[in-house]
VEXDREN-2710 file (C-alpha; in Angstrom, 1 decimal):
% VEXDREN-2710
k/r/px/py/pz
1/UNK/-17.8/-9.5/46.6
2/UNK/-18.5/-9.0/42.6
3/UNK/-22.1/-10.4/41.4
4/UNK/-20.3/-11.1/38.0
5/UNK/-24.0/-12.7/36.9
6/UNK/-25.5/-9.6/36.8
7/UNK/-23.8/-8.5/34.4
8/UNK/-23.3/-11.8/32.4
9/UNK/-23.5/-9.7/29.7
10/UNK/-21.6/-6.6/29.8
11/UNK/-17.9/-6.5/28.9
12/UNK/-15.6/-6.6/31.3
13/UNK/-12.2/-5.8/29.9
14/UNK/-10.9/-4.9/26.6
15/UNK/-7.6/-5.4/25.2
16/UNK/-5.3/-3.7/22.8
17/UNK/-4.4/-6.7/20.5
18/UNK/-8.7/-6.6/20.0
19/UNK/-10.0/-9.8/22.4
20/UNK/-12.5/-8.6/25.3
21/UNK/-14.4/-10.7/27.5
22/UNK/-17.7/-10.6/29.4
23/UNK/-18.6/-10.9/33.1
24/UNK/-20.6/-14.1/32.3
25/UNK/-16.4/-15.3/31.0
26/UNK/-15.0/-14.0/33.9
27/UNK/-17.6/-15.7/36.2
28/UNK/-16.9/-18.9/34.7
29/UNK/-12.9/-18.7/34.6
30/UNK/-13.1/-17.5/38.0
31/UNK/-14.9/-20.9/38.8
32/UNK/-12.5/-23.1/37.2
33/UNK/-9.7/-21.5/38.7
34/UNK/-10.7/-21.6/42.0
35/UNK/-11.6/-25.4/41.4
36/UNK/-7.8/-26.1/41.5
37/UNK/-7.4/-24.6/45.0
38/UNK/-7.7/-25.3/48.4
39/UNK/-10.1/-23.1/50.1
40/UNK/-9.0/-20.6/52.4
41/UNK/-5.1/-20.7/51.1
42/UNK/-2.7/-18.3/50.4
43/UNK/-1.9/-17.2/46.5
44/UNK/0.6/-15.5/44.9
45/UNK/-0.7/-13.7/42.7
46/UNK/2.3/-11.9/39.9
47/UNK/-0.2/-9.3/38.1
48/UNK/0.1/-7.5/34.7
49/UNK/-2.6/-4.7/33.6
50/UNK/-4.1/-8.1/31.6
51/UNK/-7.0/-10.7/31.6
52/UNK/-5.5/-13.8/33.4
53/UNK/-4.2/-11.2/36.0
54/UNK/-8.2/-10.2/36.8
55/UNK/-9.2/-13.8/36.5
56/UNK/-6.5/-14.6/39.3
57/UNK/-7.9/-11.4/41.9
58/UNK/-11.2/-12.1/41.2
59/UNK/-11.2/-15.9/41.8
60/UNK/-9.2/-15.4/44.8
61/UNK/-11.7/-13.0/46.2
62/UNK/-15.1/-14.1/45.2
63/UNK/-13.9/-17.3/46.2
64/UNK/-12.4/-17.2/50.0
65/UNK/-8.6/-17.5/48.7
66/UNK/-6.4/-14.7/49.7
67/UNK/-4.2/-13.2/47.1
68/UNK/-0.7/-11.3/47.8
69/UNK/-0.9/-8.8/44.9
70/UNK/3.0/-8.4/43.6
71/UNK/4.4/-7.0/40.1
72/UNK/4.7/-9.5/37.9
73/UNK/8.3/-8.2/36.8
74/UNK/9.4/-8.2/40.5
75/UNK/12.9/-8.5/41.2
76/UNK/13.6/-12.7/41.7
77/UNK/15.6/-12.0/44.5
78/UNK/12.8/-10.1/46.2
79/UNK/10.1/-12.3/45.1
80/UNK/12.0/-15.2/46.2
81/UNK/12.5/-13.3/50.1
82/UNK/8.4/-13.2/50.2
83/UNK/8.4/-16.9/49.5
84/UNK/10.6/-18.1/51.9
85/UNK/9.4/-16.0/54.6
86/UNK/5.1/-16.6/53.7
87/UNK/6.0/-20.4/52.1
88/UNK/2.6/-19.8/49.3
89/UNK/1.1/-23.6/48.6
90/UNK/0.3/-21.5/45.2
91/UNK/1.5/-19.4/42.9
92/UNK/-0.4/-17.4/39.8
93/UNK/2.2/-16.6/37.3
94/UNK/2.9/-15.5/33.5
95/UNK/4.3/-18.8/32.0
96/UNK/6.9/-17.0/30.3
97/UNK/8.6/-16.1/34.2
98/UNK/7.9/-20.0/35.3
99/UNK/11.2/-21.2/36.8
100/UNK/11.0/-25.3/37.3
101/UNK/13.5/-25.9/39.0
102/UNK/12.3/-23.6/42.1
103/UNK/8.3/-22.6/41.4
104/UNK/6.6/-25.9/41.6
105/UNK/4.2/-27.6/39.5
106/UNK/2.1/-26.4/37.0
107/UNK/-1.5/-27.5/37.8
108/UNK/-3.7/-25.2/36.0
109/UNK/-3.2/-22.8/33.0
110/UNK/-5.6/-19.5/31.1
111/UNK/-4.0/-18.0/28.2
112/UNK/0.0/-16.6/29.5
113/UNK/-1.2/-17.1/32.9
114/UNK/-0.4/-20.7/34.9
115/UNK/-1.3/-22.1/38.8
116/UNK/2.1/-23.4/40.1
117/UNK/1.1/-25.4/42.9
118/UNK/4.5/-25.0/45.0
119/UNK/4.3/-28.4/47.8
120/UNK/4.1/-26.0/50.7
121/UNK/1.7/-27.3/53.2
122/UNK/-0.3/-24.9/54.7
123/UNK/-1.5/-26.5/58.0
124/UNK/-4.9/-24.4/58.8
125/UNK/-7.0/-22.4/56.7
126/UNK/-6.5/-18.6/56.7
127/UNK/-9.2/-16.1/58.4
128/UNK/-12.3/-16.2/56.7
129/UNK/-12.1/-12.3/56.8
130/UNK/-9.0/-12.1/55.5
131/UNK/-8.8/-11.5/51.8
132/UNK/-6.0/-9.4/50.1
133/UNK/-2.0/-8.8/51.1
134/UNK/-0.8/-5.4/49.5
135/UNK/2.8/-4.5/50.3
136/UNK/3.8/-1.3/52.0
137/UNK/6.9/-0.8/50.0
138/UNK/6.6/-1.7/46.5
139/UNK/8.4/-4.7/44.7
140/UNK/11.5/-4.5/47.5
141/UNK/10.3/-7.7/48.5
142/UNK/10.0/-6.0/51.9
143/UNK/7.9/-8.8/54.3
144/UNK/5.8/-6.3/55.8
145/UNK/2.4/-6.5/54.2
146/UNK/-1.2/-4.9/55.0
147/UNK/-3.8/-6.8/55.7
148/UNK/-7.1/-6.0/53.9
149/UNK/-10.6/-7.7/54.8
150/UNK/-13.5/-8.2/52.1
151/UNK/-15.1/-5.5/54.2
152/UNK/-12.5/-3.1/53.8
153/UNK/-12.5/-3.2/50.0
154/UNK/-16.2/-3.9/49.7
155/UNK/-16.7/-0.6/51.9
156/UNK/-14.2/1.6/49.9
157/UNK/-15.4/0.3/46.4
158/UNK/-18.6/1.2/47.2
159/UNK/-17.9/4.9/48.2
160/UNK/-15.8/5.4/45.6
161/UNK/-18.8/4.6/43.3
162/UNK/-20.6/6.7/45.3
163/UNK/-18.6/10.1/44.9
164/UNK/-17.2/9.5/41.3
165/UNK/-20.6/8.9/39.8
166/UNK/-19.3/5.3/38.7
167/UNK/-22.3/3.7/36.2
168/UNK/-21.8/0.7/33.6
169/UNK/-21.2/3.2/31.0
170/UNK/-17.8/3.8/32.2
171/UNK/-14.5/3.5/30.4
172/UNK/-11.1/3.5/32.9
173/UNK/-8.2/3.0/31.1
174/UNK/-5.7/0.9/33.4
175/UNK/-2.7/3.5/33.8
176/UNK/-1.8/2.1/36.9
177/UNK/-0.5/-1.4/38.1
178/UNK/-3.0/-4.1/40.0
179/UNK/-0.6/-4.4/42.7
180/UNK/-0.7/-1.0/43.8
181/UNK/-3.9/0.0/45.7
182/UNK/-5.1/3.2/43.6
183/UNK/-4.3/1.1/40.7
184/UNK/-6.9/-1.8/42.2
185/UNK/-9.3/0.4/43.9
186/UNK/-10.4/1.5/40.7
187/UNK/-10.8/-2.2/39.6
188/UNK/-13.1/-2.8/42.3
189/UNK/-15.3/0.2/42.0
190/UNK/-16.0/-0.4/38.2
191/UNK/-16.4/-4.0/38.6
192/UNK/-19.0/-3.7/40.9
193/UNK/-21.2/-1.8/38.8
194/UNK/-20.6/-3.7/35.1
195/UNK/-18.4/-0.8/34.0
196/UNK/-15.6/-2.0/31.3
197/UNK/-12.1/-2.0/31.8
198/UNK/-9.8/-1.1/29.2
199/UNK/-6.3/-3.2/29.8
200/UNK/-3.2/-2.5/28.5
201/UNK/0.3/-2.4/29.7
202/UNK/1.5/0.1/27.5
203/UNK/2.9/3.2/29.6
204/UNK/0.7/6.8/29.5
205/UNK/4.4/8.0/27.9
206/UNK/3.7/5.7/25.2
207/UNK/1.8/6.8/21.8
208/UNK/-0.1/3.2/21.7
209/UNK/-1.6/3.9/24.7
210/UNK/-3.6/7.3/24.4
211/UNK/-4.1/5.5/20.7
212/UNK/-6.0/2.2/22.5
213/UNK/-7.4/4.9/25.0
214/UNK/-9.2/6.9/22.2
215/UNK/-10.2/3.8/19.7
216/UNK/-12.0/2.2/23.0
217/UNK/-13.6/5.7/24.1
218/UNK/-12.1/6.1/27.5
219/UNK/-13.9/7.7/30.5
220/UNK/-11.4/8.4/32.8
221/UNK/-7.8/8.0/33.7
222/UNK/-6.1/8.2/36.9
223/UNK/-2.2/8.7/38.1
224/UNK/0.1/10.0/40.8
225/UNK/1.6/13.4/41.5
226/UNK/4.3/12.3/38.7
227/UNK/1.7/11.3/36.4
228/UNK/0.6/14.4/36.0
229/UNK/4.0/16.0/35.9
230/UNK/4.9/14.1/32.7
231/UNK/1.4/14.8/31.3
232/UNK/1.9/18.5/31.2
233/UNK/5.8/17.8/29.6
234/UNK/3.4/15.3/26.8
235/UNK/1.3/18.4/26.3
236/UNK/-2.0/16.5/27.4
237/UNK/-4.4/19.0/26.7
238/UNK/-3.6/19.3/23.0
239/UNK/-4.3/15.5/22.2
240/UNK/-8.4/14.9/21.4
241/UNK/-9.9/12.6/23.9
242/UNK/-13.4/13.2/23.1
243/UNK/-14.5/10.9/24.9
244/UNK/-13.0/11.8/28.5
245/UNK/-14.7/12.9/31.1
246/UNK/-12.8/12.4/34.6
247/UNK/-9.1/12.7/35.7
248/UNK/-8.2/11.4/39.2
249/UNK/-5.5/11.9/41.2
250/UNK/-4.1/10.4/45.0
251/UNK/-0.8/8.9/45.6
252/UNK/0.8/12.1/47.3
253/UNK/0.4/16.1/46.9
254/UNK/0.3/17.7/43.4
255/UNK/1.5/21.1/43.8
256/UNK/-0.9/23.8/43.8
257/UNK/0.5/25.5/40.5
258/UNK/0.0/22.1/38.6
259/UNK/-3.6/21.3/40.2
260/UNK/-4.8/24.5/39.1
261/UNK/-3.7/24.0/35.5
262/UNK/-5.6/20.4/35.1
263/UNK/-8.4/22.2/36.7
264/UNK/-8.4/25.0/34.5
265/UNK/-8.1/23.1/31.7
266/UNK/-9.9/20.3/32.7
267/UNK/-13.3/22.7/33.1
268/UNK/-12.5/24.0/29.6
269/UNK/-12.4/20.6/27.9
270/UNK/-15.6/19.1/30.3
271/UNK/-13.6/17.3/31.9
272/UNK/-13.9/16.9/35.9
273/UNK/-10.8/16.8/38.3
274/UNK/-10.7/15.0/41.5
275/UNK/-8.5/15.1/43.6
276/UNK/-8.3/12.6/46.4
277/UNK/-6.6/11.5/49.4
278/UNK/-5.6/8.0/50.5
279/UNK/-3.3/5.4/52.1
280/UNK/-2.6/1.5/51.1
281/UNK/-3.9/0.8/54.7
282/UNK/-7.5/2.4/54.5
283/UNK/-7.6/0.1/51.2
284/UNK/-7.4/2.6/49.5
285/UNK/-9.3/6.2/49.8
286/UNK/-9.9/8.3/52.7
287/UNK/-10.6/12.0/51.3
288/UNK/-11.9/13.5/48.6
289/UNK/-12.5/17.0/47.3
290/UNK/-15.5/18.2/45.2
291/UNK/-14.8/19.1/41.7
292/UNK/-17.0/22.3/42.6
293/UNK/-14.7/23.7/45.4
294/UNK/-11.6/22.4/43.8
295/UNK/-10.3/26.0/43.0
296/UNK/-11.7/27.8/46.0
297/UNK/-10.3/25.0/48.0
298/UNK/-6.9/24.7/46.5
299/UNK/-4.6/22.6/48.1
300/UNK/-7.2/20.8/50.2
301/UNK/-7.5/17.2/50.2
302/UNK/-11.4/18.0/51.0
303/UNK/-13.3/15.7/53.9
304/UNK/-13.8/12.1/54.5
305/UNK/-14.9/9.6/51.9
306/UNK/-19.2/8.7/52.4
307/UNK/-19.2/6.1/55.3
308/UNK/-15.6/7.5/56.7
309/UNK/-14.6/10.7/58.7
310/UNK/-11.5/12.6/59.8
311/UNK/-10.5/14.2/62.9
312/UNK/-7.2/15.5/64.5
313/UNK/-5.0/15.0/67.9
314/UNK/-2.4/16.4/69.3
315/UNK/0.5/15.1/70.9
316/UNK/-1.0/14.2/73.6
317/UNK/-3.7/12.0/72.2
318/UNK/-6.4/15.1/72.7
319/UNK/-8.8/15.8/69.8
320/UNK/-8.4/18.8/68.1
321/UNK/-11.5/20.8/67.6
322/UNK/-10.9/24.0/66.6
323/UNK/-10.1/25.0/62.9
324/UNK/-6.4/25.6/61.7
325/UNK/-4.9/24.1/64.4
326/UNK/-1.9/21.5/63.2
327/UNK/-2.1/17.5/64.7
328/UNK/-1.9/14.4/63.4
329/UNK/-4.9/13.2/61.0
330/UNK/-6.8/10.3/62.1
331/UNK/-9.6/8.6/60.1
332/UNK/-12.4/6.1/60.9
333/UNK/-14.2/4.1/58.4
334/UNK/-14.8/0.6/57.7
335/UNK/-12.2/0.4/55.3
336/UNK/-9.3/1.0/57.5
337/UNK/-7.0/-2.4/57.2
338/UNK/-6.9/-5.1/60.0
339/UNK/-3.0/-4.3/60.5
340/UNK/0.2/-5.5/59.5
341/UNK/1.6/-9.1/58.3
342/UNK/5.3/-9.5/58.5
343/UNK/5.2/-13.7/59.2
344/UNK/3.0/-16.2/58.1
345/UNK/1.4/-16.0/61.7
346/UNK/0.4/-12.6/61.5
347/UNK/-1.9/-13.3/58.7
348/UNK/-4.2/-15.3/61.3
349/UNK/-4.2/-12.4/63.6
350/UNK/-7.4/-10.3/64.2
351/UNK/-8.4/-7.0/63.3
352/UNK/-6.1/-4.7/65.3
353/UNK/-7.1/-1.2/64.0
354/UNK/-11.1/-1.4/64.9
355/UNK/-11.5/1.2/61.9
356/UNK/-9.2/3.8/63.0
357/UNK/-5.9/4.7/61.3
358/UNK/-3.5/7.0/62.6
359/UNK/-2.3/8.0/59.3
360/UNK/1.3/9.3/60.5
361/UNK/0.4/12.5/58.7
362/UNK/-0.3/15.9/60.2
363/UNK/-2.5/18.6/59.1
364/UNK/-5.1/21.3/59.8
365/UNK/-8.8/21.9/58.9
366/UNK/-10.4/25.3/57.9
367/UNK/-13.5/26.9/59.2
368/UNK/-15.3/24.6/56.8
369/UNK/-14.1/21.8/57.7
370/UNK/-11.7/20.9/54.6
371/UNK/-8.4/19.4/55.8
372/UNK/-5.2/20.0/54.5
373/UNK/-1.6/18.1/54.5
374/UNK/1.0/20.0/56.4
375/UNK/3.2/17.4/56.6
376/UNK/4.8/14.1/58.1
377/UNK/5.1/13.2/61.4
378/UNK/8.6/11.7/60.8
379/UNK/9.4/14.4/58.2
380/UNK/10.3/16.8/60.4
381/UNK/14.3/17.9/61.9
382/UNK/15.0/19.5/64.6
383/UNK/18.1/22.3/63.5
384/UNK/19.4/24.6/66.2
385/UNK/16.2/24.6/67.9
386/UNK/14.0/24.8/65.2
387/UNK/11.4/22.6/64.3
388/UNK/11.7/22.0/60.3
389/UNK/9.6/20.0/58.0
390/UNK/11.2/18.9/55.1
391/UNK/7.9/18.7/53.1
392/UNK/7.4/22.3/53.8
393/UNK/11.3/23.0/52.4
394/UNK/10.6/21.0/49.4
395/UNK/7.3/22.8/48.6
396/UNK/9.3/26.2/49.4
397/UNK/12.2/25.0/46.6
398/UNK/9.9/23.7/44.2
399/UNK/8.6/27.2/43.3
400/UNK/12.7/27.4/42.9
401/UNK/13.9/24.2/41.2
402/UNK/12.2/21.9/39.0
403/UNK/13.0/18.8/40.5
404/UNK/14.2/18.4/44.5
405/UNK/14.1/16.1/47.3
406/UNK/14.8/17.0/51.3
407/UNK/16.4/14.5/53.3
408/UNK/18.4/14.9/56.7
409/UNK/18.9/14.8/60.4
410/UNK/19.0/16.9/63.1
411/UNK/22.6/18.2/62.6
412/UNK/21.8/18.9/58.3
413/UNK/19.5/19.3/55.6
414/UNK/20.2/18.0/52.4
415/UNK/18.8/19.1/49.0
416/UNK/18.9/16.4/46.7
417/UNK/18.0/18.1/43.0
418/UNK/18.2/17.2/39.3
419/UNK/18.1/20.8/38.3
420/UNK/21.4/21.7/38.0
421/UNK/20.8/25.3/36.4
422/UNK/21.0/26.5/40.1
423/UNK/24.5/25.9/42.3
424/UNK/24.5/24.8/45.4
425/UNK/25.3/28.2/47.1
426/UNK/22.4/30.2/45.2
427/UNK/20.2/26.9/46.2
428/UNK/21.6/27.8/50.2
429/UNK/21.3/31.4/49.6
430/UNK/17.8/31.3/48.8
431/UNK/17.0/28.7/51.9
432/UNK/18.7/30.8/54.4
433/UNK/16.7/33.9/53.3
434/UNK/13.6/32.1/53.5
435/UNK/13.9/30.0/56.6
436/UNK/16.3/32.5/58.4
437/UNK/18.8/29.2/59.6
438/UNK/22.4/29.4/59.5
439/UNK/23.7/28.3/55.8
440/UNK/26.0/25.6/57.8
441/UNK/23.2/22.8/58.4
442/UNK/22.4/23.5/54.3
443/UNK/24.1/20.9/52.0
444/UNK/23.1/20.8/48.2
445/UNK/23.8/17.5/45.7
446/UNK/23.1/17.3/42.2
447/UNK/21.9/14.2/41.0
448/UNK/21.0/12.8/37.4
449/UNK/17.4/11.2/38.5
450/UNK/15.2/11.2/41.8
451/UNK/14.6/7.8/43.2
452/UNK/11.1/6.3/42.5
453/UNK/9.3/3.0/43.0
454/UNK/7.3/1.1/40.3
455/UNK/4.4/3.5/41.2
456/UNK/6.4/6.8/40.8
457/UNK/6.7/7.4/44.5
458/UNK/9.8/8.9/46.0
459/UNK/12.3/6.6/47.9
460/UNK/13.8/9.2/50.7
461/UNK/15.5/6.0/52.0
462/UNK/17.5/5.4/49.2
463/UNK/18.9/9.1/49.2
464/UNK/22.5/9.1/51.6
465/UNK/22.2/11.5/54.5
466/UNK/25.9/10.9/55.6
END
């Protein structure tokens, strides 16, 4: 997948205790690496935003292995559910986190990093196709993974490249994990071009961070919805990052008020915004809107990727093909995922999508053929008749509270909020003027933090609805 000979020259990563390496390194680490495997197997692969941890993807996937991505600082109990259920013969580790007496031998070690071979016999090769296991949940240690194809990240990398403009001369700072599939898309897209990663593990909340950032001229930096919400708290636009010239956001809906101020701002400063549009099963992207319409087109999550396109149906399975009509969105593209592993047999299954997701969200498209979120297909209750969605109640209190969640069933809806300058009755009083249903299917509860994974996604299913 990456001609890392091409490049043999140009850096590939950077690091903030001063050590970089070239392509021509990585090529040849990549090599040794893989000499200590048996083709076609499955590897664990624990990442940090480091070296070793890019020498471990790359080998895995320039060289026919395939590589479950996890956090490095996963949970052991959860790490230890994925092993017993997908038995890895090996297992790509920091050495500090190396447990003897269960991981296995060590066969092979670069820098902090070490190749546990673990005695589990895998009895046939995986699919040649097959080449990288995301998770669908985190570091839960939840079984179910998605299974991703060189095609599907060779095919998203390279539009990505295409719409961002991606050249050699570019900078990305790593301010999101390996595992996570924004946080590797952007990995792929710069390494197929030469571009130079800067690598750190230091959080965007951290001085050292915007410190290495600036010293190392960073290009661009990406995030999530809650990114961007501390980023405005941090006061982002009065730090000097001369050197910046993209932002990019997915991973969920920034609200429109927030958008418009990294827009604004951004347009100031020269730098670009884009906002984009995916899920872990297309790879990675699907959508994204043009910097140019980002304003007029506010709220939009734009059209398809190049090489992928969008269309809607309705409950019935019918396309949709007039504008502002509400169904669920659908996209087509080679990098939608083969399907789901939950068992070592499922990894040798075949590709049961055929490039088409159903992506369990619903939305509309304008006259001009821009598509917007309005919503998840299992986000919705059904209260005294009415149809609710609880991302349309959250986006209604959100212009209310500075921090709530809407969980519930079809007898309540519960507001789950950190803000607690509000009570609950002036919180109820304000739904029931706005949505016109009886106050008793309201129920407020103050909290001291909103659940979120390692990526800064919400977990609605940790949040009690009894």
């Amino acid at each position: 997948m990456f001609n890392l000979q091409s490049f043999a020259d140009h850096i590939v990563s950077v690091h903030p205790d001063g050590t970089h390496h070239t392509y021509g390194e990585l090529a040849q680490d990549t090599q040794e690496l893989n000499g200590h495997l048996q083709a076609h197997a499955l590897v664990f692969c624990l990442c940090e935003n480091n070296y070793e941890s890019l020498v471990g993807y790359v080998a895995m996937v320039n060289h026919g292995n395939v590589a479950l991505m996890l956090d490095a600082h996963i949970e052991e109990s959860a790490f230890d559910t994925l092993c017993r259920t997908y038995r890895p013969p090996y297992i790509w580790r920091p050495v500090n986190g190396i447990r003897e007496d269960k991981d296995g031998k060590v066969v092979y070690r670069l820098g902090s990093y070490a190749l546990i071979s673990t005695g589990e016999v895998q009895n046939k090769p995986l699919p040649d196709e097959l080449s990288v296991l995301l998770t669908t949940s985190g570091s839960t240690g939840s079984p179910k993974l998605v299974r991703l194809s060189k095609k599907n990240l060779l095919s998203n990398a390279q539009s990505i490249v295409e719409y961002l403009h991606i050249t050699a001369d570019e900078r990305p700072i790593t301010g999101l994990p390996m595992y996570y599939s924004f946080g590797l898309s952007i990995i792929n897209s710069h390494l197929l071009v030469g571009a130079t990663l800067l690598m750190t593990s230091d959080s965007y909340v951290q001085r050292e961070f915007w410190v290495f950032a600036n010293e190392q001229g960073f290009t661009s930096f990406s995030g999530i919805p809650y990114t961007f919400e501390i980023l405005k708290k941090l006061r982002f636009w009065s730090m000097k990052c001369p050197t910046l010239k993209t932002l990019t956001q997915a991973g969920g809906k920034l609200n429109n008020e927030l958008l418009q101020f990294f827009i604004e701002n951004g347009r100031e400063k020269g730098v670009t915004f884009y906002l984009m549009y995916g899920q872990t099963e297309a790879t990675a992207r699907m959508s994204y809107l043009p910097p140019e319409q980002s304003l007029s087109k506010l709220g939009s999550i734009g059209k398809g990727i190049p090489g992928g396109h969008f269309y809607l149906q309705d409950d019935d399975g019918s396309i949709i093909d007039v504008p502002n009509v509400v169904g669920e969105l659908v996209y087509e593209g080679d990098n939608v995922s083969l399907g789901y592993a939950e068992n070592p047999e499922d990894l040798y299954k075949q590709d049961e999508n055929h490039g088409i997701l159903h992506t369990g969200d619903l939305a509309y498209r304008d006259d001009d053929g821009f598509y917007y979120i309005a919503g998840r297909k299992k986000r919705f209750l059904k209260l005294f008749g009415n149809r609710v969605s609880l991302d349309y109640i959250e986006t209604l209190l959100k212009a209310y509270l500075k921090e709530c969640v809407c969980v519930g069933n079809d007898s309540q809806l519960i507001v789950y909020t950190t803000d607690d300058e509000f009570n609950a009755d002036m919180i109820i009083d304000f739904l029931v003027n706005r949505t016109k249903i009886l106050r008793s299917v309201f129920s407020v509860r103050h909290i001291n933090q909103i659940p979120r994974s390692d990526t800064g996604k919400i977990l609605y299913k940790e949040l009690p609805i009894e």
